[in-house]
C-alpha positions, -999 to +999 in steps of 0.1 A: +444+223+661+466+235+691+449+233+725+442+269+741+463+287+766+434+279+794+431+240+787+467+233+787+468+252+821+440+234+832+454+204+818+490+207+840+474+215+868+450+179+870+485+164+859+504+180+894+527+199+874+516+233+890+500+242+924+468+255+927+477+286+940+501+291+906+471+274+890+451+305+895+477+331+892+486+324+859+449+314+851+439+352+860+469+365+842+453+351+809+421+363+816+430+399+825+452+396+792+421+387+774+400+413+787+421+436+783+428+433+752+463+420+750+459+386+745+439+372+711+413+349+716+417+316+704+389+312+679+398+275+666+389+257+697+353+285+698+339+264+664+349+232+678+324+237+708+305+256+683+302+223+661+297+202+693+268+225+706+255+223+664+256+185+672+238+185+703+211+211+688+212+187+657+204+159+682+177+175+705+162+187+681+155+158+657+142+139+691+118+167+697+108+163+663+098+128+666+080+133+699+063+159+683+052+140+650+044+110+678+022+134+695+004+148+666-002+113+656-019+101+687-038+131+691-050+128+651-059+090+662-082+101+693-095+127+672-107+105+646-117+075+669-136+102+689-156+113+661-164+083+649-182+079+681-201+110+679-208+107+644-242+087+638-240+086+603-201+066+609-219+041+631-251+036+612-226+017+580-221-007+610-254-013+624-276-041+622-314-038+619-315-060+653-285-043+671-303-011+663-337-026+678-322-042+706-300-012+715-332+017+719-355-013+734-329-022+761-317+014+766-356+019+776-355+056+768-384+073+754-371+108+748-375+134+720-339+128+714-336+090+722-370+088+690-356+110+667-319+096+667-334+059+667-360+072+635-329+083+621-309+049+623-339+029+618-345+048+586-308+044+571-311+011+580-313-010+541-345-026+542-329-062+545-322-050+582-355-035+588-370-068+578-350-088+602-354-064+628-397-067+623-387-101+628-364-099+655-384-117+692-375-079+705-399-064+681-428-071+697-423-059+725-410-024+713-443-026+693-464-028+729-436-007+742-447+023+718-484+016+719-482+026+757-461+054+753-485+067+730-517+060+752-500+081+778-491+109+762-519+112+747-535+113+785-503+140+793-515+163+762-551+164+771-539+169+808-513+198+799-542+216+780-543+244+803-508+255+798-501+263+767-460+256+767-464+223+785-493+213+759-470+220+731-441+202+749-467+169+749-481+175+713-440+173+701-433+144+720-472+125+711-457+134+673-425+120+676-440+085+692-467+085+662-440+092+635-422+061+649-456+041+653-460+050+613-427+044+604-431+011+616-461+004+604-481+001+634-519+012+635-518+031+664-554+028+682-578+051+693 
């Protein structure tokens, strides 16, 4: 493939075989013939930047694939690890009947949400793990844990009597402590 009219000028000139003055002349003789119309347009060296540029696009474009595919993958790993985490029923398969004990005894929280999530674990717990949580030394003292959580809401309920949302609030919460108490076996007393 012959070089083009414009690199072989270009070409002398870096060599010092023309002045820049005649550099330019005969530079903007070629493009006036160009644009004009009287000189073709060498289309030969156009596909060879053409295939370079097809290279480049080739290139850029399989590395913005991989980053791409490299993101996706991350962000499907943080997905999944992240659900894991908010998915109970994942981390119940894992649990021990202790761990489970130890974890709502120590966390000390006595909540609507705190019971029914730990009745939930507790009760998908096999009953191997239940045993050895009843006989875990924390198990006691969730037992006397419970029985004064009960004896005071019991006082709350009577106390909220008057109004009748806040009475109901108590009766939920008094229901959720004596599901647990019965769940456990426990003979709550009066």
């Amino acid at each position: 493939m012959k070089p083009s009219r414009i690199r072989e000028l270009g070409r002398r000139y870096a060599a010092g075989e023309i002045s820049l003055d005649e550099y330019r002349a005969q530079r903007r003789k070629l493009i006036d013939g160009v644009t004009a119309g009287l000189l073709k347009l060498e289309y030969g060296e156009i596909s060879v930047v053409h295939g370079k540029q097809s290279w480049r696009l080739l290139v850029y474009g399989s590395a913005l694939l991989v980053i791409a595919i490299g993101i996706g993958i991350i962000v499907h790993m943080e997905y999944s690890h992240q659900a894991s985490r908010s998915n109970p029923q994942s981390k119940i398969a894992f649990d021990t009947g202790p761990a489970v004990l130890q974890s709502f005894v120590e966390t000390n929280d006595w909540s609507d949400a705190s019971l029914v999530q730990f009745i939930q674990r507790w009760k998908a717990l096999p009953a191997r793990e239940q045993n050895a949580a009843v006989g875990d030394y924390l198990f006691p003292r969730l037992l006397a844990q419970l029985h004064e959580q009960i004896v005071s809401q019991r006082v709350v309920v009577d106390l909220a009597a008057g109004d009748k949302n806040a009475a109901d609030q108590a009766a939920v919460h008094l229901a959720h402590l004596q599901q647990l108490a019965t769940m456990l076996d426990v003979k709550p007393e009066n």
